[in-house]
C-alpha positions as MATLAB code, in Angstrom:
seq = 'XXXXXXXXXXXXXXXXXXXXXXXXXXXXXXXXXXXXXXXXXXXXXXXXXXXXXXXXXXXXXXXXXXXXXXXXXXXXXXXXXXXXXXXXXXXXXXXXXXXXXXXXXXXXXXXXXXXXXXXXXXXXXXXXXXXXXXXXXXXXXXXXXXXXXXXXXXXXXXXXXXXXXXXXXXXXXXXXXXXXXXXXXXXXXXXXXXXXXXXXXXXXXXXXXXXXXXXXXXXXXXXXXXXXXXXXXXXXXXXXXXXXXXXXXXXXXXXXXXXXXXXXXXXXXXXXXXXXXXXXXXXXXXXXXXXXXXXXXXXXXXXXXXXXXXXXXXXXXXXXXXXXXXXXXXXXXXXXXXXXXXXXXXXXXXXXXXXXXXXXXXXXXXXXXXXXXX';
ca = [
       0.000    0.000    0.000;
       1.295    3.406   -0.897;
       0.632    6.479    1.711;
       0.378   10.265    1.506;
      -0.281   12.805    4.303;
      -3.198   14.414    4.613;
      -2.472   17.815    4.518;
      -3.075   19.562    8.198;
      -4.006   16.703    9.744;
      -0.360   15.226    9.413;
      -1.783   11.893    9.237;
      -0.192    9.353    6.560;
      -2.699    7.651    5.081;
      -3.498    5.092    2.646;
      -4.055    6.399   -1.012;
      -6.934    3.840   -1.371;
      -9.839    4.609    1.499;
     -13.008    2.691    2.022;
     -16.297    4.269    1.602;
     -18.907    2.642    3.026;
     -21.915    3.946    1.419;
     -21.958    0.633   -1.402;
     -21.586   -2.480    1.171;
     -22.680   -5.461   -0.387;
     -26.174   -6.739    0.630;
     -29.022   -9.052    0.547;
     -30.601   -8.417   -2.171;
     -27.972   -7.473   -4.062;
     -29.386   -3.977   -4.805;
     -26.475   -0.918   -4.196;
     -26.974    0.999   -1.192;
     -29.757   -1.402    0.313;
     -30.432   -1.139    3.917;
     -30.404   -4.949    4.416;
     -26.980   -5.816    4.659;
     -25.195   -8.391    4.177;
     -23.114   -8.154    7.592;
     -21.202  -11.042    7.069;
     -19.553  -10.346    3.475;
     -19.774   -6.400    4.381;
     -17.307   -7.372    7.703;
     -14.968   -9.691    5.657;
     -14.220   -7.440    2.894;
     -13.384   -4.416    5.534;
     -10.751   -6.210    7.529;
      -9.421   -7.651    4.343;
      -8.928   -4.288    3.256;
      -7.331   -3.360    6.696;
      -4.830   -6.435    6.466;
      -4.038   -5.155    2.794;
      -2.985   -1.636    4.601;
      -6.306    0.313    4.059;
      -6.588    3.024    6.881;
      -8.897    5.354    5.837;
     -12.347    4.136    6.485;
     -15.198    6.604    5.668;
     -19.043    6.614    6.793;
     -21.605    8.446    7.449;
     -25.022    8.913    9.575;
     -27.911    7.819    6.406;
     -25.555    5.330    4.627;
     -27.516    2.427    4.095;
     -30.254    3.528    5.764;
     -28.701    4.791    9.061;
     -27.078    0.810    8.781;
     -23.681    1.285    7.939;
     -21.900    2.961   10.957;
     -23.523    0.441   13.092;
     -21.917   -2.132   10.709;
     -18.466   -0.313   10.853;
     -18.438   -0.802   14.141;
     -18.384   -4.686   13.993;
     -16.223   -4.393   11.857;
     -13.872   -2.593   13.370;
     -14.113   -5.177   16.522;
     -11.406   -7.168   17.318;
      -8.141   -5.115   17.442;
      -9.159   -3.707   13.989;
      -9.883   -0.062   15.469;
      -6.459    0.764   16.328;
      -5.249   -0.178   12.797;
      -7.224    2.640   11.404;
      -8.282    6.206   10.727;
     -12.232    6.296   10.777;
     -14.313    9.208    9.442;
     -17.311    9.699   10.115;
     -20.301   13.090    9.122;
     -22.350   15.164   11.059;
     -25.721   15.279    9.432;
     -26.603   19.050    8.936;
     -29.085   18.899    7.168;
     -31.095   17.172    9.896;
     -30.308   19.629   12.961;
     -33.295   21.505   14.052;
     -31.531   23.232   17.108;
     -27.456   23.380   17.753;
     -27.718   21.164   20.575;
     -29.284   18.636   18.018;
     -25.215   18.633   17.125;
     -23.937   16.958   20.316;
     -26.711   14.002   20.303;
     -26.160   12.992   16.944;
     -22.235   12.738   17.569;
     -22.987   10.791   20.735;
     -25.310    8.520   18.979;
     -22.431    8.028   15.940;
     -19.846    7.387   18.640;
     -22.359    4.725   20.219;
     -23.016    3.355   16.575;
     -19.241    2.916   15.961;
     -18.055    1.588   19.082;
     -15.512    4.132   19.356;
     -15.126    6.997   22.411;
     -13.839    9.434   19.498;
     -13.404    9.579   15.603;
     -10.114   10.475   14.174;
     -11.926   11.933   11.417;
     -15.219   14.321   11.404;
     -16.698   16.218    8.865;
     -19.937   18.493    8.106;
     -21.736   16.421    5.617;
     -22.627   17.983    1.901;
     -22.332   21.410    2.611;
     -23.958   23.779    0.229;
     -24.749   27.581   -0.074;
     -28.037   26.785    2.172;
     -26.931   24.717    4.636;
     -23.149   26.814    5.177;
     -25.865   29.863    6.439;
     -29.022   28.040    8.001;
     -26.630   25.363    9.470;
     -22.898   25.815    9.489;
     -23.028   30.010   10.924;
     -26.265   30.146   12.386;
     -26.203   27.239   14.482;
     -22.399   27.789   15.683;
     -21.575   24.862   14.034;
     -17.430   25.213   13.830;
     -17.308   26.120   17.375;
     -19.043   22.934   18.602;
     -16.722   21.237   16.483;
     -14.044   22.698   18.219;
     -15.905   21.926   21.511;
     -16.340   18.316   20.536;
     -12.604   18.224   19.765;
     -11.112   19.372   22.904;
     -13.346   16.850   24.776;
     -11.632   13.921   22.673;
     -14.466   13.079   20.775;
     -13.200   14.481   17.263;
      -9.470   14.896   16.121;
      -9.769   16.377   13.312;
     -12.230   18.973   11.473;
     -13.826   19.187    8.275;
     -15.796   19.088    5.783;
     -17.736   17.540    2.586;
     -18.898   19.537   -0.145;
     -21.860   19.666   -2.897;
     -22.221   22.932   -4.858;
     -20.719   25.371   -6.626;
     -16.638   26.863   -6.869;
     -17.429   30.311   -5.533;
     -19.507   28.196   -2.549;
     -16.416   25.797   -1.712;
     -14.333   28.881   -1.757;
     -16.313   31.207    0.919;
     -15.805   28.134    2.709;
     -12.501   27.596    2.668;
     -12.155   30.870    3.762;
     -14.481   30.749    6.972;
     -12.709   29.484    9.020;
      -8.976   28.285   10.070;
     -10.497   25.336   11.730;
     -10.035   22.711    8.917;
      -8.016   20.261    8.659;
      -9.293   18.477    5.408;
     -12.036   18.391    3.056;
     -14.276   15.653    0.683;
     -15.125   16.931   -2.554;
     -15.974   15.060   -5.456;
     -13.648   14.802   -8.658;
     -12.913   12.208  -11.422;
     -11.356   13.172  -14.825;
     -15.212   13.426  -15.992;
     -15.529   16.398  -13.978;
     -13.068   18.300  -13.868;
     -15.123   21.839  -14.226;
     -18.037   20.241  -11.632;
     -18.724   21.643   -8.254;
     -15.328   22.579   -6.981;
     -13.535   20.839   -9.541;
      -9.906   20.721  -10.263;
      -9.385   24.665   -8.884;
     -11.054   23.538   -5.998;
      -8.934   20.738   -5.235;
      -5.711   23.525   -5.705;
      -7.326   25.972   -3.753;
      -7.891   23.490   -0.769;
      -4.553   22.183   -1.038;
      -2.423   25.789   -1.027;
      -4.145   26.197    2.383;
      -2.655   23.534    3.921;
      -6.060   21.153    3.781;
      -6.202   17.522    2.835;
      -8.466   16.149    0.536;
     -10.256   13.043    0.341;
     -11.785   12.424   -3.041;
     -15.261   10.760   -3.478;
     -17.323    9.817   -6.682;
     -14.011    8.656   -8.474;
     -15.894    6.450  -10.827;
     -19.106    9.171  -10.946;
     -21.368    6.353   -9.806;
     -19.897    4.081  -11.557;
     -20.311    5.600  -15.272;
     -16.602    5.563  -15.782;
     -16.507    1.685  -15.073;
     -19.392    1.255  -17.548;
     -18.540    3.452  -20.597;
     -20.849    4.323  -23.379;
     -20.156    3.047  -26.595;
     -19.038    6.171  -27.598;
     -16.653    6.649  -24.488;
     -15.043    3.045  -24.892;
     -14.192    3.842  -28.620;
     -11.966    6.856  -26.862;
     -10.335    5.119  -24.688;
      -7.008    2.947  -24.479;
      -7.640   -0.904  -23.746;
      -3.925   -1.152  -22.280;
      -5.971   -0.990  -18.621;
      -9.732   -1.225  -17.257;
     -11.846    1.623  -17.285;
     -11.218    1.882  -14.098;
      -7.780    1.847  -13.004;
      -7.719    4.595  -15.302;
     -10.227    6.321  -13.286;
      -8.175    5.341  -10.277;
      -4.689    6.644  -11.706;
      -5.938    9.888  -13.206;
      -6.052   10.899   -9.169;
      -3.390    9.332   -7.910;
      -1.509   11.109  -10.395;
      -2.387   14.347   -8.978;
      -0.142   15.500   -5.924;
      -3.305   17.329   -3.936;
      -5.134   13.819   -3.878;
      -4.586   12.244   -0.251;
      -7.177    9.944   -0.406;
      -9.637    8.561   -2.610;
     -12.581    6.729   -1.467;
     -13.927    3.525   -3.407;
     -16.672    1.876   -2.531;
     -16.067   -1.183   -2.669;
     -19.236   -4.485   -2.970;
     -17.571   -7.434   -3.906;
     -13.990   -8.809   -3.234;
     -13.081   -8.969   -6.446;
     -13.333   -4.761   -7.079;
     -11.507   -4.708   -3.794;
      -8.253   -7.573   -4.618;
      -8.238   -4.846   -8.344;
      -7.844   -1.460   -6.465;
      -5.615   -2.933   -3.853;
      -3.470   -3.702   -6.584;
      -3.776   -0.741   -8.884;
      -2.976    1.065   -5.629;
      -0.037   -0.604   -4.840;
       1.482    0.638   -8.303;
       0.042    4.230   -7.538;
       2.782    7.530   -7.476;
       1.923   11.196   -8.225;
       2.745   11.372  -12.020;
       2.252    8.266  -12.992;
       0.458    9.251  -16.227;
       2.179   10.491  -19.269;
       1.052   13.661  -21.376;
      -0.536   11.338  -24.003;
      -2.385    9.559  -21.741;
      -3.743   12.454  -20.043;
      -4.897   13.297  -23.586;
      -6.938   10.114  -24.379;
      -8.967   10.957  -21.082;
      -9.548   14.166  -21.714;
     -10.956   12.949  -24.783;
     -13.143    9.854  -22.798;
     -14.621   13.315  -20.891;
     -15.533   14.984  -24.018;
     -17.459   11.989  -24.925;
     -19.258   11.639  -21.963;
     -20.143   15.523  -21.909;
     -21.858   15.458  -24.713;
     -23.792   12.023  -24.164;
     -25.026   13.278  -20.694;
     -28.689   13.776  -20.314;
     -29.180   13.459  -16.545;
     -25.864   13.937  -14.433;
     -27.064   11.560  -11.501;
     -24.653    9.359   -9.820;
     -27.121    7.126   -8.416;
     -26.281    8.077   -4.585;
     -29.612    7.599   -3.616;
     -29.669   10.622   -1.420;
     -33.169   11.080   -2.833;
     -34.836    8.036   -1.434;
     -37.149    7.042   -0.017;
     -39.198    8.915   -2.336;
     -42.760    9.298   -0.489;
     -44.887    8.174   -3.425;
     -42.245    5.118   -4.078;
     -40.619    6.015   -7.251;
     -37.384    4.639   -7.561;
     -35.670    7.600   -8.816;
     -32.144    6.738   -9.413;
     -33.518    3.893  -11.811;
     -35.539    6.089  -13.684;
     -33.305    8.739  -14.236;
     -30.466    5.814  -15.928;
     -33.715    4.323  -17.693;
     -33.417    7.475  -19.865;
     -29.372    7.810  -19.416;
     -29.204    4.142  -21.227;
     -31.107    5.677  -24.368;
     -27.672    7.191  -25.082;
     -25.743    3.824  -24.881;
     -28.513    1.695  -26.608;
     -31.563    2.397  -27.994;
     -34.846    3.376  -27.691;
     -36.839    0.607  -27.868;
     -34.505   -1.161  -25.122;
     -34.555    2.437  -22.513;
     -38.193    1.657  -22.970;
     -38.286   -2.052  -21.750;
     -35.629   -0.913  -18.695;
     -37.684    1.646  -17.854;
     -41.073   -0.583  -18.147;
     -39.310   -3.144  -15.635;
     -39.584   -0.247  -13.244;
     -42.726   -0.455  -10.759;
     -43.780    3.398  -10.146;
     -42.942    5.112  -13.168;
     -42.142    9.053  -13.510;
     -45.594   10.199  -13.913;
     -46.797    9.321  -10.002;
     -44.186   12.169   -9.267;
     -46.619   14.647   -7.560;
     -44.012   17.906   -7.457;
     -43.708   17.510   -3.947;
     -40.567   18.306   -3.791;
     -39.026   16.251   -1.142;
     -36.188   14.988   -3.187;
     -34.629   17.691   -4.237;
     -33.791   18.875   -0.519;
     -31.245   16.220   -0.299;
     -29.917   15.779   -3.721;
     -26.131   16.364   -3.863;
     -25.421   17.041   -6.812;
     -28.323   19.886   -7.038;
     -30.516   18.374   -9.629;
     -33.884   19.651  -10.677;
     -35.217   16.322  -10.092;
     -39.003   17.431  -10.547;
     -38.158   18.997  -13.928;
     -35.697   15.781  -14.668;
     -38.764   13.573  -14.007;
     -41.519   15.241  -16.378;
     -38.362   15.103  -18.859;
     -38.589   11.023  -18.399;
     -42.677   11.009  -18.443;
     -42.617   12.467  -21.358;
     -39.983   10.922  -23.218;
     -41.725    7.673  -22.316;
     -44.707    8.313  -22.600;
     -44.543    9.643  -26.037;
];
């Protein structure tokens, strides 16, 4: 395992973290609450043994399942061996003190009496004022860390440049920051400038999204034909980061042993620079593709579920994606294997509060009505 220090924190961590918001489970279905504990346990302390340190969760992963989960994990001696990161739910605080319980009840969760790691999780423009100033937010951090129950502050992030940049500048307080970045989006949210700008203050950064939900493991037709076959989709996913020399950590997460045994490896061989100038090229090229082949930019986090009238909308929204990879006529049957279809969307709204990435999901989903239903 290669390692890299995390910018404030001074921590040397591994280059290949595990994010905990895929585990494998039952039913087979991503991001499921019912997990499957047993396969979910073994492929975490194989990934310790194999030098992962970095281990990432968060308060609604799996359906407030996966900390609970980490924490059986991390039974066993398996604790000590590792940095664990866990996210204060902002979004969810109705008064500051709100702050305190839910780190209590995280602590309780993960079977841990303080977490090396803690962020505020997906700040935005809304939730930096309503949540992050209003509610004193930085300060109980700080409170919280002096009573041995955080060691180090920070932050995740889901909006716009200027956004990530105010900040950045709030406060002296962090330590590191989680934004998301893959070669794909370079220009999105804070981007590559972001990453820069976080870095030339001292922060670390953790990287999430790497594969964008996966669409950089499963190219289009179009972004395959760009592409060199000399490695997998995704280790050049994987490498375009690690080539980068802000990148501390990037997070993977990771559902079957077999995608964990391939990025252990691929990790292994990882260095800042290890791509050449024409190889930078060819990706840049693999983006350009999948620019102009993206209808709906949803990474199927599933932040927007449970939807209250049951529509599954990370299906239906890569339904309609797949028309760009296939056809027509076979969009249509994926998107008639679907039980609630777009149109019981009632505009209520709900969604769209906890989307990440910002969508217009109620505008996305009259989009898919009426492309299907015409």
């Amino acid at each position: 395992m290669q390692y890299r220090t995390l910018g404030k924190t001074g921590l040397s961590v591994s280059v290949l973290g595990f994010g905990t918001m895929r585990l494998p489970t039952l039913d087979g279905q991503e991001m499921g609450s019912a997990l499957h504990e047993e396969e979910s346990i073994r492929l975490l302390r194989h990934a310790i043994d194999c030098g992962v340190n970095y281990i990432d969760t968060a308060y609604p992963y799996h359906g407030g399942n996966a900390e609970t989960l980490v924490g059986k994990a991390l039974a066993d001696g398996y604790r000590e061996r590792v940095y664990l990161a866990d996210k204060c739910p902002i979004w969810l605080l109705e008064k500051p003190e709100d702050f305190e319980r839910i780190l209590d009840e995280q602590l309780h969760k993960c079977r841990t009496d303080h977490f090396d790691l803690y962020l505020l999780h997906s700040i935005s423009a809304n939730t930096f004022e309503s949540k992050v100033k209003d509610m004193g937010l930085i300060e109980r951090m700080q409170r919280a860390q002096k009573a041995g129950k955080i060691s180090h502050i920070g932050f995740s992030f889901h909006d716009q440049l200027p956004v990530f940049q105010r900040v950045l500048e709030y406060t002296d307080a962090w330590e590191f920051c989680q934004i998301q970045l893959n070669y794909a989006g370079t220009e999105y949210q804070a981007g590559l400038e972001g990453l820069r700008m976080a870095a030339q203050r001292g922060l670390g950064v953790v990287v999430m999204e790497p594969l964008l939900g996966g669409k950089l493991a499963r190219l289009t037709p179009k972004m395959a034909a760009c592409i060199s076959e000399e490695k997998t989709p995704v280790q050049w996913a994987l490498e375009w980061l690690w080539n980068l020399s802000e990148v501390g950590v990037l997070l993977s997460g990771m559902g079957t042993m077999e995608q964990l045994e391939q990025n252990l490896a691929w990790a292994e061989q990882s260095r800042v620079g290890c791509l050449a100038e024409e190889e930078l090229a060819m990706l840049e090229q693999v983006r350009r593709a999948y620019m102009e082949e993206t209808l709906i930019p949803c990474t199927q986090c599933a932040y927007c579920m449970p939807c209250p009238n049951g529509l599954n909308i990370p299906a239906l929204f890569e339904a309609y994606n797949s028309v760009v990879g296939s056809t027509p006529a076979v969009a249509a049957r994926r998107y008639a294997q679907i039980a609630v279809h777009a149109s019981a969307c009632v505009q209520c709204g709900a969604c769209e509060a906890h989307c990440p990435q910002q969508l217009a999901i109620r505008r996305h989903l009259k989009t898919v009505e009426d492309f299907f239903g015409s």
